[in-house]
N, C-alpha and C positions, 0 to 999 in steps of 0.2 A: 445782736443787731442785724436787721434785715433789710434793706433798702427796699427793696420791693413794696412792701408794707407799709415803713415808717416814711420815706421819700414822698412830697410832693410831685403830682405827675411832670413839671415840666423839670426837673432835676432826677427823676426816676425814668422818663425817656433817656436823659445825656446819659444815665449810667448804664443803662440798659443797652446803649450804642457801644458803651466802649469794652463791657464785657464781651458781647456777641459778634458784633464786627470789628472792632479794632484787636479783639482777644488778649484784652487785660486781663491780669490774674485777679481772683476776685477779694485778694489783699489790696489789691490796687483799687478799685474800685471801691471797696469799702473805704479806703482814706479821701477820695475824691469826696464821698459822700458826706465825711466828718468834715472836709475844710468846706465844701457850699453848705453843709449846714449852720458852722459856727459864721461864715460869714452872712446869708440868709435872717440870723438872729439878730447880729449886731444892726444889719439893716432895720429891720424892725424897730429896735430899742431905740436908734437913732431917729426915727422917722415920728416915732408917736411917743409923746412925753408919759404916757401911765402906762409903759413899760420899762421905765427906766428904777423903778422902786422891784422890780423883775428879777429874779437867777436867770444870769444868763441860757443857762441849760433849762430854763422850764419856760422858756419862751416859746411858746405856738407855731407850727408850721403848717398847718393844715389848709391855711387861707395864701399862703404863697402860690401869687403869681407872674406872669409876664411882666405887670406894669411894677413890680417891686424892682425885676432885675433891668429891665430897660430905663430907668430914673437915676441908674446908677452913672457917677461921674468919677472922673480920674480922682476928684478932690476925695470923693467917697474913699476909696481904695485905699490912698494915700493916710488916711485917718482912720482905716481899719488898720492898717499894718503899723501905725502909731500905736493903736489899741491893745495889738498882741506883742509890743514890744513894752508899753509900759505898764498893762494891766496883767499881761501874762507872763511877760517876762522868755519869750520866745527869741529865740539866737535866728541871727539871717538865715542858715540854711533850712529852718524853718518855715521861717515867712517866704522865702523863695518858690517852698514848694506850696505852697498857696496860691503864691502868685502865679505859677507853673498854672494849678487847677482851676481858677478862675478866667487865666488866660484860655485854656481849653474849652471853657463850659461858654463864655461866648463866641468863642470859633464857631463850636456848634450851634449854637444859636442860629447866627449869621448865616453861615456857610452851609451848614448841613441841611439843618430844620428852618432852613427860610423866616424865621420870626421876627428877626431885626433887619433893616436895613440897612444899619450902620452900628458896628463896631464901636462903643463906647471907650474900652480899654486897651483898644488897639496899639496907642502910644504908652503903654505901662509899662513903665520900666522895673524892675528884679532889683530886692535889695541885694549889694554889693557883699562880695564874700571874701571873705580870704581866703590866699590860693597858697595850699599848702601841701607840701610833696605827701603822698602815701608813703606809711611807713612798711620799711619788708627788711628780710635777714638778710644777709649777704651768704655767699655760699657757701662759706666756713661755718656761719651758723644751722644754716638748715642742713649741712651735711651731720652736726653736732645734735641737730634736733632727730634726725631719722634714727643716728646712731645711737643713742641715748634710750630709743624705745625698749620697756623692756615689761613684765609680769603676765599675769591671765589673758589680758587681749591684746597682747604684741602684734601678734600676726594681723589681726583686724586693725589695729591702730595704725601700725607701720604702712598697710595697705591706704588707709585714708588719709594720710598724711603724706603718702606717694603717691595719691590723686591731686592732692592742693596742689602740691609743689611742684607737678611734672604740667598739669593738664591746666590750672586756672579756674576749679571749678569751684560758682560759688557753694555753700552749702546749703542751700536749698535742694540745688540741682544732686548734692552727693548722697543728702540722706534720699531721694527720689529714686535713688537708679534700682534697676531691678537687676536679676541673674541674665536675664536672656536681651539685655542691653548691650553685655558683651561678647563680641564674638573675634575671637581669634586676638587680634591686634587694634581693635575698632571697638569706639565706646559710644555709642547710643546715648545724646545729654539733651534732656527737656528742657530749654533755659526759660526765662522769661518770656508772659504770652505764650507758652506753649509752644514756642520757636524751637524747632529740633533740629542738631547740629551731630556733626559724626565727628569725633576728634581720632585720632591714629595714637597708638599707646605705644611708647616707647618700651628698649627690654625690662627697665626698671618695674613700670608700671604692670606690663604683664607678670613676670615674675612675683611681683606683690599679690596682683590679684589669684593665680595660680597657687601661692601659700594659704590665701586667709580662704579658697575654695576647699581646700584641704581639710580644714577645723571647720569651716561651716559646715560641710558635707556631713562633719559627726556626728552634728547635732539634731536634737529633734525641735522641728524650726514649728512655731504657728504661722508664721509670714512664710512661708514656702519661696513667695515672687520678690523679693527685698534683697539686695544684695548687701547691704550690711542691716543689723539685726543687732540685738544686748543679748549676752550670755546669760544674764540672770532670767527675762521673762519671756525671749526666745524671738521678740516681735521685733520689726524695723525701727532701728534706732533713731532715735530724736533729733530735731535739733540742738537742742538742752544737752543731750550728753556728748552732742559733738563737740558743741562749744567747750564742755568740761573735760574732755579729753585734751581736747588741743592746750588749754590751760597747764594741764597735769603736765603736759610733756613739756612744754615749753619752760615748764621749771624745773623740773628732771634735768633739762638739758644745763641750766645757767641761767635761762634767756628772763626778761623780764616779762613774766604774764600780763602784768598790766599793759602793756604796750603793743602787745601782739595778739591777733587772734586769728579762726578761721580767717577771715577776709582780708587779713594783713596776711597771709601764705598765697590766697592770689593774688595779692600785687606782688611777691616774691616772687610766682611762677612768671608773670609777666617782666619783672625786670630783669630775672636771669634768662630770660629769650631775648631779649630785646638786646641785650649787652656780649650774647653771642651770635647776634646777626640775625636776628630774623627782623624780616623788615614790620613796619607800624599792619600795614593792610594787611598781613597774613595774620600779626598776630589779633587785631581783631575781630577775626576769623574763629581764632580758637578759643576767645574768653567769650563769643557768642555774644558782643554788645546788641543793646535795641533797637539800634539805626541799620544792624545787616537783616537782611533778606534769608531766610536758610536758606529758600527755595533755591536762591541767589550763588549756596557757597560756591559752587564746582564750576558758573561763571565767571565769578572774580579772582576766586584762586584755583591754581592747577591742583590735583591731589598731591602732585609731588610735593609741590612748596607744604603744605600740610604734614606729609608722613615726614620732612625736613626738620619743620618745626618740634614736632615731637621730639626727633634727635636730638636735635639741639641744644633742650635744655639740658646743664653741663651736669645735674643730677640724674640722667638718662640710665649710669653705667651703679647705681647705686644701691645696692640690692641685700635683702638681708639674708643671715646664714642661717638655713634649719638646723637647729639641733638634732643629733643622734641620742637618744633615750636608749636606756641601759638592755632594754626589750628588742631596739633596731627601730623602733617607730621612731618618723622623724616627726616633730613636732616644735613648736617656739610657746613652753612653759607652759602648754594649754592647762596641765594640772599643775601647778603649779596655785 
């Protein structure tokens, strides 16, 4: 799928703004591009009745333009998100982010590209979601999840498992980092848009990372820049096998795989800060949400409160034991 190409131009301008100046990820922008097209069509099918015997998906785009998306009214909207609730059977948090997208592309319109005068969907309101706590371990759990690591990628696993739970990092950003992102006690994190944040590594962290350098150093790496990698084919590891790992352990430990995953370790990093004192605005800081500024960090928060935060969390002091091998190499099961 390539928006460039397949995009009508007055929707391949919007996307082409939010990659290059707003510096969307171009996952982001490829979804923008699927929800103004699925809505784009419905308009269509709606509009001219020898469309409607039509696949949705083989409806024509190539003739959209201005006067399709300026005709549009609340009522319109309102009977597309009828449409993907009862035809597709989409849950709110779905249609939400529709609504998000559409809301956006006539911002732009309006505001940006001068095209409209008046905001059509201005008053559109967001279906209604339910608001339901993230789930995370408590720290008897995650101390049970760290301790619990064990076989051929200990040392690597234990390491990224003491990045979630210390640091908040999604996993995008952990399979991303490279060897020369960290230095000393300071980790270099690419978040979303490209937004780059320094987070301060607690001793735990350090020491993890310091073990799984040890075993990667043995290795003969083809990813050389990749700070984690697979033993089997040497390259930077996946998101796929992060996920599978994090799975493996979390039932290793007790814990309920289904219920937990990467993303549920950073809301565990965040509520074991939070509940040992770090206040809301630092630690928004350290999960890099979308509404901070990086440029902004060392503004809003002092680096103290930062290298605080790091401490703070109560898994900070929690660190694994190398094994002594019968030779004197230390090591954690790598032949194993």
């Amino acid at each position: 799928m390539d928006y460039r190409t397949e995009a009508p131009p007055l929707i391949r301008d919007f996307l082409v703004y939010h990659e290059t100046i707003q510096g969307h990820s171009r996952q982001t922008v490829d979804e923008y591009y699927l929800d103004l097209r699925s809505f784009a069509r419905y308009l269509k099918q709606a509009r001219d009745p020898s469309l409607r015997s039509v696949p949705m998906d083989h409806i024509p785009l190539d003739d959209v333009s201005l006067e399709l998306f300026q005709s549009v009214t609340l009522t319109d909207v309102y009977s597309y998100m009828n449409f993907l609730t009862r035809d597709k059977g989409l849950n709110a948090a779905s249609r939400a982010r529709k609504v998000a997208t559409i809301r956006s592309f006539y911002k732009y319109l309006t505001n940006k590209a001068k095209l409209l005068t008046k905001n059509p969907v201005q008053d559109l309101d967001s279906p209604r979601q339910k608001k339901a706590l993230p789930k995370y371990l408590s720290l008897d759990e995650s101390i049970d999840l760290l301790e619990s690591v064990d076989g051929k990628n200990a040392t690597r696993d234990f390491c990224i498992l003491t990045l979630f739970l210390n640091c908040g990092l999604r996993i995008s950003e952990l399979v991303n980092l490279n060897v020369t992102d960290v230095r000393d006690n300071q980790l270099r994190v690419l978040g979303k848009g490209n937004k780059e944040r320094i987070l301060f590594l607690n001793d735990a962290c350090v020491k993890a990372i310091q073990d799984w350098m040890i075993d990667r150093n043995a290795l003969t790496l083809i990813d050389q820049n990749a700070l984690f990698v697979t033993l089997q084919n040497r390259r930077r590891i996946s998101v796929a096998a992060v996920h599978k790992l994090v799975k493996k352990h979390l039932a290793d430990a007790g814990l309920d795989s289904t219920q937990y995953s990467a993303h549920k370790l950073r809301h565990t990093a965040a509520t074991l800060m939070l509940q040992n004192g770090v206040d809301v605005r630092t630690l928004q800081e350290v999960l890099g949400h979308d509404h901070l500024n990086t440029t902004q960090i060392y503004t809003h928060v002092d680096n103290d409160d930062l290298r605080a935060a790091a401490r703070a969390n109560p898994l900070a002091g929690v660190k694994k034991r190398r094994k002594v091998l019968d030779s004197g190499e230390t090591n954690d099961n790598r032949k194993e």
